[in-house]
C-alpha positions in Angstrom: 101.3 109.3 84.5 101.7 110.9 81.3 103.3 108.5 78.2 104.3 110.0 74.5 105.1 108.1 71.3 105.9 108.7 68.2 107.1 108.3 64.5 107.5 110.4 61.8 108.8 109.1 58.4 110.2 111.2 55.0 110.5 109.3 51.8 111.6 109.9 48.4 111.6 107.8 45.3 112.5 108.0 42.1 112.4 105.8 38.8 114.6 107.0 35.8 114.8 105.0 32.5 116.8 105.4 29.5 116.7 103.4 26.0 114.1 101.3 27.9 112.6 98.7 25.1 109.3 98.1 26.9 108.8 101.2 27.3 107.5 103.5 30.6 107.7 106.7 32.0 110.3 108.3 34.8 108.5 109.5 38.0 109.5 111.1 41.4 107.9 110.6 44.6 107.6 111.9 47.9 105.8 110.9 51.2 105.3 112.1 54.7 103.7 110.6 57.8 103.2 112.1 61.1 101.8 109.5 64.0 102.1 111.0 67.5 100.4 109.9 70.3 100.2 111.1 74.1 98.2 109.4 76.7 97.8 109.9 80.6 96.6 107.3 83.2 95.9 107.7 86.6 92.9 105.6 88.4 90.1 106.1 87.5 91.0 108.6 84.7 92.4 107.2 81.3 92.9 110.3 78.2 94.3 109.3 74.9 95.1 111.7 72.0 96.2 110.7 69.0 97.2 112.8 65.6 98.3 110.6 62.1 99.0 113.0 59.5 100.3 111.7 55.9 100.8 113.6 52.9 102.3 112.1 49.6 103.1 113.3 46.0 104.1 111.8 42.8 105.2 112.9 39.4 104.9 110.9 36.8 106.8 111.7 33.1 108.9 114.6 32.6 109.8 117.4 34.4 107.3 119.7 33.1 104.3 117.4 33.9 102.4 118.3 37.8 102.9 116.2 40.2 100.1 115.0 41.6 98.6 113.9 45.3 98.8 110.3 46.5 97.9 110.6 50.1 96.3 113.7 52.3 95.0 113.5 55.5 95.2 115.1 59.1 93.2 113.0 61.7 93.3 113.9 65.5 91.5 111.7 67.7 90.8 112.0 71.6 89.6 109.6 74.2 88.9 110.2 77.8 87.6 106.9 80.0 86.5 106.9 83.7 86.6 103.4 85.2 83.6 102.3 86.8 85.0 98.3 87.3 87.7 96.4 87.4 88.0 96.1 83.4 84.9 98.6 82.3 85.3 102.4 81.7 82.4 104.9 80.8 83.8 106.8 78.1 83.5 110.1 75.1 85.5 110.4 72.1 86.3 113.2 69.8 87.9 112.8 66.4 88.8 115.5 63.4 89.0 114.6 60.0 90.4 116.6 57.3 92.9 117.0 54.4 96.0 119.4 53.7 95.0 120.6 50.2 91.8 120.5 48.0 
């Protein structure tokens, strides 16, 4: 039987101030995350995928400034078990690890 899940998540931020005493600096932000999942189990076979991908930005000051990377990763990771007793499976995994960006 095959299952999916699933979440993905946009957000934005921002921080202006204006005739601020302390003092401080504007900024902008934006992150993404990605976490999708799919996994099929049928006796004696269990497969899990997984892929979490995030990317984030921020800006900090005014508008000409860069913004600037706060979170980059893509990770996809498999698992397949074959069960060999009642609560023990002989298994493998697989995983890739990278970024978006330098």
């Amino acid at each position: 039987m095959w299952k999916y899940s699933g979440v993905t998540s946009l957000n934005l931020s921002q921080l202006s101030l204006s005739n601020w005493a302390a003092g401080g600096d504007p900024s902008v932000s934006i992150n993404g995350i990605l976490n999708y999942g799919i996994k099929y189990e049928k006796e004696p076979h269990l497969w899990q995928t997984q892929l979490d991908a995030g990317y984030g930005a921020q800006r900090i000051g005014k508008n000409g400034e860069p913004f600037k990377k706060t979170d980059d990763n893509l990770v996809l990771t498999s698992r397949y078990g074959y069960k060999i007793a009642s609560k023990w499976y002989l298994s493998g995994l697989a995983s890739f690890r990278t970024q978006f960006y330098k």
